[in-house]
Rosetta silent file (secondary structure, phi, psi, omega in degrees, C-alpha in Angstrom):
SEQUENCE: XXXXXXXXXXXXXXXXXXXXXXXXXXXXXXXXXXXXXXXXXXXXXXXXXXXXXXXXXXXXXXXXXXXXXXXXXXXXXXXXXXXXXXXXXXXXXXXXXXXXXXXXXXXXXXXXXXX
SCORE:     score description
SCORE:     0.000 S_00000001
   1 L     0.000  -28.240 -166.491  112.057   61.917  111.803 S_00000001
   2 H   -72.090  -33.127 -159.772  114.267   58.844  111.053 S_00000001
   3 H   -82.876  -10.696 -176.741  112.370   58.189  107.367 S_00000001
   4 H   -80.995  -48.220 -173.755  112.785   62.296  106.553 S_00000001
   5 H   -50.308  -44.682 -171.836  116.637   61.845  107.647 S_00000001
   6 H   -88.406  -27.074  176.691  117.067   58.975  105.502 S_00000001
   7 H   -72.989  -49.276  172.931  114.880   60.443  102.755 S_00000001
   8 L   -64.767   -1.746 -166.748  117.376   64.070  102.593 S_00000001
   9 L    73.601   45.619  174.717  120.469   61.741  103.100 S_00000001
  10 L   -91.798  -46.841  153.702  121.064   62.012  105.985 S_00000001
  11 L   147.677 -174.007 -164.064  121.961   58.107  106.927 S_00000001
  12 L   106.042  167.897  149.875  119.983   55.476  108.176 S_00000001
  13 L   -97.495  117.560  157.670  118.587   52.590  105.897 S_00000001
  14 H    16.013  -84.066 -176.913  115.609   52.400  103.504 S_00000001
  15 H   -37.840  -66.336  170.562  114.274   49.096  105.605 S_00000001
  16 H   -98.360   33.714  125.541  113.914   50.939  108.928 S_00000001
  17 H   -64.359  -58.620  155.954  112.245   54.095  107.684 S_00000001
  18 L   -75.306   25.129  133.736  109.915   51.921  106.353 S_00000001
  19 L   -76.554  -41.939 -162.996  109.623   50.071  109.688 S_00000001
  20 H   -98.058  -84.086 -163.974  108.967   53.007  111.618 S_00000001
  21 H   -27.602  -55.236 -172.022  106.559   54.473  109.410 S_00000001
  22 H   -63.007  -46.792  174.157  104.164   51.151  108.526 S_00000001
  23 H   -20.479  -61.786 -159.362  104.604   51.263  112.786 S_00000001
  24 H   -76.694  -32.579  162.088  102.848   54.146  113.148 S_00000001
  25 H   -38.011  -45.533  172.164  100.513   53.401  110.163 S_00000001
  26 H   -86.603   22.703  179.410   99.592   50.049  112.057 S_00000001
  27 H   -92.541  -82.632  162.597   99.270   51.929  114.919 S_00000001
  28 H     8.255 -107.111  156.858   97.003   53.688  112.986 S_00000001
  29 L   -98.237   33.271  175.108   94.985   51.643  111.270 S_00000001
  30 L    72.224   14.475 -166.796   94.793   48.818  113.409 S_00000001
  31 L   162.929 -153.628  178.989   96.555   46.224  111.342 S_00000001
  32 L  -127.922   41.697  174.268   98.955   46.324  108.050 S_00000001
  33 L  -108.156   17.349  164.925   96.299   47.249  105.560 S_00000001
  34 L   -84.307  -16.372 -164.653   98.052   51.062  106.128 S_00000001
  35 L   -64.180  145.890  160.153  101.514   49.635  104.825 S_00000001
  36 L  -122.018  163.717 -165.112  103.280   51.533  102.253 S_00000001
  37 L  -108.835  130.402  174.697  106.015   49.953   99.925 S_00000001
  38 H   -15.634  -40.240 -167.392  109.481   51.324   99.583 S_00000001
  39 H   -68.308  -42.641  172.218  108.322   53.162   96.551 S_00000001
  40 H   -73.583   16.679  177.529  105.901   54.881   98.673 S_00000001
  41 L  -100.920   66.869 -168.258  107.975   56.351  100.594 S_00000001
  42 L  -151.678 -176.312 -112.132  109.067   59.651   99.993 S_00000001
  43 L  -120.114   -5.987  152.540  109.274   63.257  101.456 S_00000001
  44 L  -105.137    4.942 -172.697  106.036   64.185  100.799 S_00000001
  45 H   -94.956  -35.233 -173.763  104.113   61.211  102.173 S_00000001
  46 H   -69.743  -47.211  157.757  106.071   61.945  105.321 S_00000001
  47 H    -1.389  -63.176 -173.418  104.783   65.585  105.199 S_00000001
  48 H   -75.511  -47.556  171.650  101.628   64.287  105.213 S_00000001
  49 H   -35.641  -78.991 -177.560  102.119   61.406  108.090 S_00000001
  50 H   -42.232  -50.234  153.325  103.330   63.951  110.273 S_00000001
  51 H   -71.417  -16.561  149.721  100.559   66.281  110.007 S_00000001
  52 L  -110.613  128.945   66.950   98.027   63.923  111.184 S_00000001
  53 L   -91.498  -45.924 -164.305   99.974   61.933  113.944 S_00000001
  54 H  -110.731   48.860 -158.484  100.981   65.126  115.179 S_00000001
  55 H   -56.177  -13.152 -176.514   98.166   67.480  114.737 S_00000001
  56 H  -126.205   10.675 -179.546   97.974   69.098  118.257 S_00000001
  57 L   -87.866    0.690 -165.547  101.587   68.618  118.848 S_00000001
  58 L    58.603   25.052 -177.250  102.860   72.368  116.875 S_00000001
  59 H  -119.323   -2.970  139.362  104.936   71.241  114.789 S_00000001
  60 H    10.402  -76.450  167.789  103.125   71.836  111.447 S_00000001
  61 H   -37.745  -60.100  143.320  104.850   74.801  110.938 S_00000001
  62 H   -37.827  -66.305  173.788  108.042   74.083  111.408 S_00000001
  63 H   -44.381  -23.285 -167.324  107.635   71.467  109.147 S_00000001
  64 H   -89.922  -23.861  155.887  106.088   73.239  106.458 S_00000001
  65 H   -37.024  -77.601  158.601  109.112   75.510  107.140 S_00000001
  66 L   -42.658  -27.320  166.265  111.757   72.903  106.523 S_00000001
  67 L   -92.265   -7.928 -162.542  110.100   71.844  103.676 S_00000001
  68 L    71.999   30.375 -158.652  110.114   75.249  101.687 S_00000001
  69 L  -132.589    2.513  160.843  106.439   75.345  101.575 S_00000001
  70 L   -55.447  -40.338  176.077  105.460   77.617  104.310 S_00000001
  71 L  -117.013  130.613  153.547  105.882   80.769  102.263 S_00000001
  72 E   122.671 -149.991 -170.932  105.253   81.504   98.282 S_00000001
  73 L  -148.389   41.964  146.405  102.255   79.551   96.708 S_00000001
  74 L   -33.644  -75.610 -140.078  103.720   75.867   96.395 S_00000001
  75 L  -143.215  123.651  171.302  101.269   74.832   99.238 S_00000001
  76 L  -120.724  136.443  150.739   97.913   76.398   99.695 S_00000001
  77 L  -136.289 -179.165 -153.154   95.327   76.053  102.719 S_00000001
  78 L   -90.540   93.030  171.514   92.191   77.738  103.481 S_00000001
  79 L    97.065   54.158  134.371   93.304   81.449  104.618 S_00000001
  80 L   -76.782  132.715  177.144   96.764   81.415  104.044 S_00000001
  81 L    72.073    7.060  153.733   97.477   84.901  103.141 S_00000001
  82 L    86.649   16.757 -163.368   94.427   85.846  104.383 S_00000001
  83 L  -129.233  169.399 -169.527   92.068   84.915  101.519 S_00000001
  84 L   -88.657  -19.789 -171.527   89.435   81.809  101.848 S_00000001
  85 L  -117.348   -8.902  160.753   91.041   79.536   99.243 S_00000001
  86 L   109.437  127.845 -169.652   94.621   80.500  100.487 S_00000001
  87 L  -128.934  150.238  174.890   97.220   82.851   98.507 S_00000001
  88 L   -50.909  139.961  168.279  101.295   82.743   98.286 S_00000001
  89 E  -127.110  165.877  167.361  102.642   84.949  101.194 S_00000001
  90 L   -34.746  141.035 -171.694  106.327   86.375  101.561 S_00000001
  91 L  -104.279   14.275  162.799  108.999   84.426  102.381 S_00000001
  92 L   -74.999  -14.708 -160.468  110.082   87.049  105.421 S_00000001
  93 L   -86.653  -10.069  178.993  107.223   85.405  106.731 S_00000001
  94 L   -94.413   -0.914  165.728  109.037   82.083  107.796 S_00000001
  95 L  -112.565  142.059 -177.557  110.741   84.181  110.592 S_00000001
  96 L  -102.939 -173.026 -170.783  108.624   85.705  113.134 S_00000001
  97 L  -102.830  154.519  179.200  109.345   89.128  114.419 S_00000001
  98 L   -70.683  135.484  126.039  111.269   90.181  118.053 S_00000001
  99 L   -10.603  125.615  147.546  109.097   91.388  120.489 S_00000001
 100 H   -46.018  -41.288 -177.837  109.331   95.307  120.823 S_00000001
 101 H   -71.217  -28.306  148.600  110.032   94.568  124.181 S_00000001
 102 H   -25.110  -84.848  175.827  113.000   92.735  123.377 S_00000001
 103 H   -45.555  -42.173  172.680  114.649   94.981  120.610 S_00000001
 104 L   -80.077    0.850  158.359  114.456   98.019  123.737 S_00000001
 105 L   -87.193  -21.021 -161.406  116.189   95.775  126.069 S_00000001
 106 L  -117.220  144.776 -160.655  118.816   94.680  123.831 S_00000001
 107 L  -142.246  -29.977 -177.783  120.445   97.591  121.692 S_00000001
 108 L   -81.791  -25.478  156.400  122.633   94.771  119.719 S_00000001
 109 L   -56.592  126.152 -177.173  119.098   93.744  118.257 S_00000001
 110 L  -116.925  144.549  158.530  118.073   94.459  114.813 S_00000001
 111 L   -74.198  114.186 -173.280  114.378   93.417  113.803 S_00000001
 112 L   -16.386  128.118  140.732  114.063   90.312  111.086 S_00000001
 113 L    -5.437  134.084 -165.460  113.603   91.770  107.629 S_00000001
 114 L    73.862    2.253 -172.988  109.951   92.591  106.775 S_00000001
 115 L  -118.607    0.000    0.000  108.668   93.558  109.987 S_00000001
């Protein structure tokens, strides 16, 4: 999270984003033949980092969310949109929908756009 923050401008310095990343990389791979070089560093390599360290963790989504790349057909994977090689889907689609049960408890609820 610190090397994304520091990648969007967010603050932090260059030097420990790339300490805690080559961390987890030597974590990793056992040693420093995982390092990456300032240069390497940038907002899609963390993308990537993050989806494997934290592959059973949920947070995929979000992320691809945050990155704009959940919805439209930037970023394809195998059945997105419901096809085997993966298709753009709707960008209503990065909000999930209320519960029914919800919207008839609540009368000040309207249900997200597209659903």
């Amino acid at each position: 999270m610190y090397a994304e923050l520091f990648l969007r401008g967010g603050g932090g310095t260059l030097a420990q984003a790339l300490a805690y990343v080559n961390a987890i990389r030597e974590r990793a791979y056992g040693g420093t033949s995982g390092d990456i070089t300032d240069s390497q560093l940038t907002l899609d390599l963390v993308l990537a980092e993050r989806g494997r360290e934290l592959l059973w963790e949920a947070h995929r989504r979000t992320d691809l969310i945050r990155s704009g790349l959940f919805t439209g057909g930037q970023y394809l994977w195998a059945w997105k949109g419901g096809t085997e090689a993966g298709t753009a889907t709707e960008q209503f689609r990065d909000l999930m929908p209320l519960p029914a049960s919800e919207l008839a408890a609540n009368p000040y609820l309207t249900q997200n756009p597209g659903y």
